[in-house]
Each structure stands twice: as C-alpha cells, then as structure tokens.
N, C-alpha and C positions, 0 to 999 in steps of 0.2 A: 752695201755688200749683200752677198747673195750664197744660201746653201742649195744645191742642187742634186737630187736624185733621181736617180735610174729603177727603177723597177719592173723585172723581166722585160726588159725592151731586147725586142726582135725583129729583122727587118727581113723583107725578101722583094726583089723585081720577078716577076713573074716565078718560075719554080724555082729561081736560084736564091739561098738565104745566105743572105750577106752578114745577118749579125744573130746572134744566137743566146736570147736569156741573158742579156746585159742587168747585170745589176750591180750599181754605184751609188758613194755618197761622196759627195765633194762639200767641205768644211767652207761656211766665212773664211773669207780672205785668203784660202787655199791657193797655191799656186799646184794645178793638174797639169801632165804631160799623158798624151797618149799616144805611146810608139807602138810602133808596127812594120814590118812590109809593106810594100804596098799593096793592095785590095784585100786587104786585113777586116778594113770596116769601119777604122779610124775616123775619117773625113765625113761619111756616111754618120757616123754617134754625133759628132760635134753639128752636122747641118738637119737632124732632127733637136737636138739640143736648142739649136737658131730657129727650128720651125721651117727650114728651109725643104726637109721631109718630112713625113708623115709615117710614124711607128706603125708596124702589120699588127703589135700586140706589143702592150705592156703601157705604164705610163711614168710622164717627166713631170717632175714639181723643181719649182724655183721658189725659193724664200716661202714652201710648203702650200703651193696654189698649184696643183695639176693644168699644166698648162699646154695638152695635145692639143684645145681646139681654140688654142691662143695664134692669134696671128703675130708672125715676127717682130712685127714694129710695137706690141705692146706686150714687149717680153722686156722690156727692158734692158736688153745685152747690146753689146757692139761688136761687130766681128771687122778680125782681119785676118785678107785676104791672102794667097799666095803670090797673085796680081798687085801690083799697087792700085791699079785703077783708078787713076788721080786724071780728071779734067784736061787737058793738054792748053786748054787757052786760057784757064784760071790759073791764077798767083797761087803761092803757099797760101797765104792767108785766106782765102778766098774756098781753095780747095778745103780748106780744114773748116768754114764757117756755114759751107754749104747746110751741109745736113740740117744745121737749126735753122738758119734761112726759112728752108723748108718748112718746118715745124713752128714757124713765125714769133720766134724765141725772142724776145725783147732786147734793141739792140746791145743797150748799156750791158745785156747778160753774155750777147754774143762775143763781146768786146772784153768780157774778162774770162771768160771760158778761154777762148783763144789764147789770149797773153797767158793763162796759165799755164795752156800745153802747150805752147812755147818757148816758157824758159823752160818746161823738164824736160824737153826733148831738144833743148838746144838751137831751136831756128831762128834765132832772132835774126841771125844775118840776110835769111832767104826770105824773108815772110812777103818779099814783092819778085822773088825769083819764079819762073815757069816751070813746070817739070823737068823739060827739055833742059834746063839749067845744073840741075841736080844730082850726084852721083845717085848708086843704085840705093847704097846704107840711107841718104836723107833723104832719098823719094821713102822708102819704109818707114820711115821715121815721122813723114807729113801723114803717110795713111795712118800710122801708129795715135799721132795728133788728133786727127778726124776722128776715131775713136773715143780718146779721150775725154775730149768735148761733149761727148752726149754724156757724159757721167754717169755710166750704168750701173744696175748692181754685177753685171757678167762681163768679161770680156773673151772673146772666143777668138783663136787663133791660130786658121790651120797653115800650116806648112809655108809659115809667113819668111822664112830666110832660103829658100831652096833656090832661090835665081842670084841669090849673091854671092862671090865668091868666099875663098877660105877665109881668109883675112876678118875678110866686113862680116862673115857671119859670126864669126870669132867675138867682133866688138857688138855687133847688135846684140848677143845673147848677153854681154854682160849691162847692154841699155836695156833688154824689155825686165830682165829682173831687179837691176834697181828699179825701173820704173814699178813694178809690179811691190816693192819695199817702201816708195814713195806714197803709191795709190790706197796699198793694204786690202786691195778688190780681189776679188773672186779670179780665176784667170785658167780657162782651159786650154791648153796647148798641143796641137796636134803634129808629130814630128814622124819622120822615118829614121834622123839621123840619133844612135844612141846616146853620143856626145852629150847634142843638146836636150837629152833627156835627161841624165845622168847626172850634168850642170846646172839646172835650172830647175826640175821641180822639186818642190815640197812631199809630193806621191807620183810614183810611177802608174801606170796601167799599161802593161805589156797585155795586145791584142794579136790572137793571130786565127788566122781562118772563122772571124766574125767573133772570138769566142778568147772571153779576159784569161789570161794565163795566170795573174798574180800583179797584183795590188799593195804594194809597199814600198817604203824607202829606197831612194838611191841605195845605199851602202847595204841595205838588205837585201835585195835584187841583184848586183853584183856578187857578192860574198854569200846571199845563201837561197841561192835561186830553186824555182816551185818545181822545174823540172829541164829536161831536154832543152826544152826550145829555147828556154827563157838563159839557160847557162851558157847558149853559144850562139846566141842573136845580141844580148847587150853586153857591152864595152869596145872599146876602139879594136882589139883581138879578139876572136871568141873564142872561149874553153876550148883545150885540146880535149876531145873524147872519144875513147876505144873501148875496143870490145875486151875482156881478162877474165880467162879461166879461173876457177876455185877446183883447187886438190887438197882436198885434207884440210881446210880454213885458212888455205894459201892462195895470195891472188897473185896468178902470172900472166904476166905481158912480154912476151918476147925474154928478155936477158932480166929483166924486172922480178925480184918476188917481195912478196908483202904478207907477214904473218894477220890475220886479221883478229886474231884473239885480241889484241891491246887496242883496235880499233873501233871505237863504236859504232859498227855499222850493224844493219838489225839483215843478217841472212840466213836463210834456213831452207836447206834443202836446194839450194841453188848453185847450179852449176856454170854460170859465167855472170859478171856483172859489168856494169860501164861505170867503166874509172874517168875521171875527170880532173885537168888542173889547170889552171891561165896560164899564159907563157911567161907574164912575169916573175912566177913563182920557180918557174926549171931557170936553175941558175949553176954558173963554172963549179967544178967539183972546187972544194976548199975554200970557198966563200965564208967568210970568216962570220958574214949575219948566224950560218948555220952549222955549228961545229960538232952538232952531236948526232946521232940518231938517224943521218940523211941513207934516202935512197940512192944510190947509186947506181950510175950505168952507162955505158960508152954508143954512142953511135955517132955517124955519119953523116956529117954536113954535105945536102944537097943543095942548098937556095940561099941567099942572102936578101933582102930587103934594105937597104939604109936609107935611112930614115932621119939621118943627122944626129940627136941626140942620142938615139940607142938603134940598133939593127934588127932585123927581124926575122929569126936562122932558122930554117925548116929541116929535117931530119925524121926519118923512119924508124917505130919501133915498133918487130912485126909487121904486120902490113898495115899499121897506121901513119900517115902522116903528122908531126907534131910541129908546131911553132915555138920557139922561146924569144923572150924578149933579153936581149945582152945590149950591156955599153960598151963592152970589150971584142978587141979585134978577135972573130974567130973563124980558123982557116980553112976553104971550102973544100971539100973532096976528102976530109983527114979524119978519122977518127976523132973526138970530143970527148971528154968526159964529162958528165954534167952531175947533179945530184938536186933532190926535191926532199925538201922535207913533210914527209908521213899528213902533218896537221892542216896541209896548203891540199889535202886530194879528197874529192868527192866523187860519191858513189849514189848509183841511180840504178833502179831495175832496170834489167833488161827489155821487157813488154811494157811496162805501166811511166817508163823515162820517168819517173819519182823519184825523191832523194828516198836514200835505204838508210842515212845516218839520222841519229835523234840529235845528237847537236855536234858543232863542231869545236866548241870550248872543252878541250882536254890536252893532258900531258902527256907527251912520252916518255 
C-alpha cells in the first residue's frame, strides 16, 4: 500500500490550463473517486499520477518519494484502462500473465499470482477462453486480473465501466470495491458517472474546470455540498435551485415565503439569495414523515418522468423549473400541492454560489 500526494500540481497544453493548483492527500488503502464532467481534468490527474504526463508545476509523492522524474514502470501502480485492451489471440490466462512474463517474473510466482486473481475475480471457468469469448463485465474483469498480478502499492482506474451497460456496470461496481475490501490497496478512481462515485469511494474529489471543488465523504458531498456546482452536479437528480428575494428577512419565491429569523443562515444586507433543495425532499402535502412546520405551496405539473419505482414530476415556481421525486400517482396538467420541510433547504450566495448557512443541524 501506498499514500500519495498532490502538491500544487498544475497542468497546461500550450496556453490552455487544464488543471489548476491541485492539491491532494490520498490515505493507505484509500479507496479515491475523482468525478467530474468531462474535460474537468480528471483523466489528465490520474495519467500524471501513472507518469503517463508530465506536471507544468507542482509535484507527486507515492509512499513520500517525489516521483515527477520517475518513469511509469517504476512507480509501482497498475492502471486500468477504459479499453480493455486485452491480446485477442491470447487465453485469459495468458492475457493476465503477460505483464510478468515480461518482467521475467519466476514461473512458480507467475502461476500463483494468476490463480490468485483468479479466484477473486471469479475466472476460473475462462482462464483458457479468448476475449472474443467473453462478455463485456469478464473481459473488465481479466484486465482488472492483469492488474492485480503485478501487486502494486497503487491501482489507478479511469473510467474503467463506461462501455458497459447499466446492469454490468451496476455488478462491476460492487466487484471493483469488494475487490478493493479484499486487496485493502490504494485505489484511484476516475468517474463521470456520480452513482459510481457516491457508491464506491472512501473520499470524493469533485473536479471541475481543472480545479478540486470539495474533497469529502459521500454523505457529506451530497447533504452538505462546498457550493453551486457541487449541489447540482452529484446525485442521480441535482438540487433544484432558484433565485428568492429577501423583504424584511423574508425569503420569497413565487407563492413560497420563509421567515428567516429561525433559520440559520448568515445574511446581511442581501437582497436575493439561492435557495436549494433535492427533489426527494418536495414531497405530497400531508405526508405524514412531515407533520409539522412544512412549507407549503401549489403548483403545476408539467412533465412526468417514470422511472418505475418512483417518478420524476417537474413543475414551475416562478420562473424556475423544479423536479421532485414521488412514488405516488400524480396527475399532469392539475394543480398539486406539495410541502418541504424548512430543515431539507439550502442557501448559497448569490455571487460567491457558497453555502450562507453555518450548519444545518437545527430545530424548528
């Protein structure tokens, strides 16, 4: 196992800077996710990381040995691919033995390295099948293999489920993190999708236009995100968020008002702020979770989404668009009444998209 650090790492192709003042620490045996958009920078971190680029400024330690003018192969990581790029004429077995072949690794070593990634990835049935053979989950699963085999302290891994369907990617995320529970290795992951962000790391790193937004928990990143981007880029829905007048330490949105004396949000001298809430929290008026103290307020189902387990109803307050998420039938074109409760709503400046609240543990 392996700790690895970022310090000010900055990248640029000619005048364009792709990553900007990166600085990270990844624990022993951490399991890292780095989401993003796409040309965030993400891919770019993880293949200076691998040595596969070359930082403009800043530098990378692994197990605390700066390692800029280390060549990939004696960095000791393994990366996988978003390709499988597995051999087409070589066996599983074969494909997964190459590497130390290579490395003229002692057979008797080759022979138990293999059997071991083996049984944790399950191939014992394919290990003389061809790629060609293989669905898309077990070809990921032999490159996953070939990784493992070299037993590194790093394992690096970008955007390694994006060519498989829902399903398989569904299963492989819950193989690369048991695997990653079996091995107890180091393990960077670089994702677009927030799911498998959300699922699977240990620390988030939400990146966007070359530059970390916020570095924290799953459940901390959802529930009490660093700003704008980060409140309506992860989870399966992103925060609804609108623009709300303040009159007199009242915030209005449309048919909405909200005393903010009992709220602890830090505003002064501000005249509109951006309210924010997930759609799974606007829920049917008289929802019995929430009996006391709810916001209420009527509008107009324009959209449906189903989804099978729950729906995905869109509706206008003001001229914002909002999403909720409901399990129950609700009827399009008709007025709705819905209600939020006060403790489920976050607030961000209007210029600086910062949270304006100090915490969000309080009672109404």
């Amino acid at each position: 196992m392996a700790k690895v650090v970022l310090e000010n790492i900055s990248k640029s192709f000619g005048k364009k800077e792709i990553l900007k003042n990166i600085n990270l620490e990844i624990k022993d045996g951490e399991f890292v996710v780095l989401v993003g958009a796409s040309g965030c920078g993400k891919s770019t971190l993880l293949r200076m990381i691998a040595g596969l680029e070359v930082p403009t400024s800043g530098k990378i330690f692994i197990d605390d040995k700066m390692v800029n003018n280390v060549a990939p192969k004696d960095r000791d990581i393994a990366m996988v691919f978003q390709s499988y790029a597995l051999y087409p004429h070589l066996s599983v077995k074969d494909n997964i033995a190459l590497g130390l072949k290579v490395r003229n690794v002692a057979k008797c070593e080759i022979n138990r390295r293999v059997s071991r990634a083996v049984e944790i990835l399950k191939l014992e049935d394919y290990i003389n099948s061809k790629p060609k053979e293989l669905s898309g989950g077990q070809r990921q699963r032999v490159a996953l293999a070939r990784a493992i085999v070299r037993e590194p302290k790093v394992f690096l891994m970008d955007e390694p489920l994006s060519n498989l369907d829902a399903k398989l990617r569904s299963q492989m995320r819950s193989e690369i993190k048991k695997l990653h529970n079996k091995l107890k290795t180091t393990f960077i992951y670089v994702t677009h999708d927030q799911t498998e962000a959300l699922t699977m790391g240990d620390k988030i790193v939400v990146l966007n236009n070359g530059e970390i937004q916020q570095t924290d928990t799953a459940h901390n990143i959802y529930n009490h995100p660093s700003n704008v981007f980060v409140a309506t880029f992860m989870g399966a829905n992103p925060m609804n968020i609108a623009q709300a007048d303040i009159k007199n330490e009242i915030m209005v949105l449309g048919n909405i008002s909200l005393s903010l004396n009992s709220m602890p949000v830090v505003i002064k001298n501000k005249e509109q702020v951006l309210v924010g809430v997930r759609p799974e929290d606007i829920v049917p008026e008289g929802n019995p979770l929430y009996p006391f103290n709810l916001i209420k307020f009527s509008a107009k189902v324009i959209f449906e989404e189903n989804l099978g387990a729950y729906k995905n109803v869109y509706f206008k307050i003001a001229n914002s668009e909002f999403c909720a998420t409901m399990s129950s039938q609700i009827p399009i074109e008709k007025e709705v009444k819905f209600s939020i409760n006060p403790r489920d709503l976050h607030f961000f400046d209007v210029e600086t998209k910062e949270p304006l609240y100090k915490t969000m543990n309080f009672s109404i």
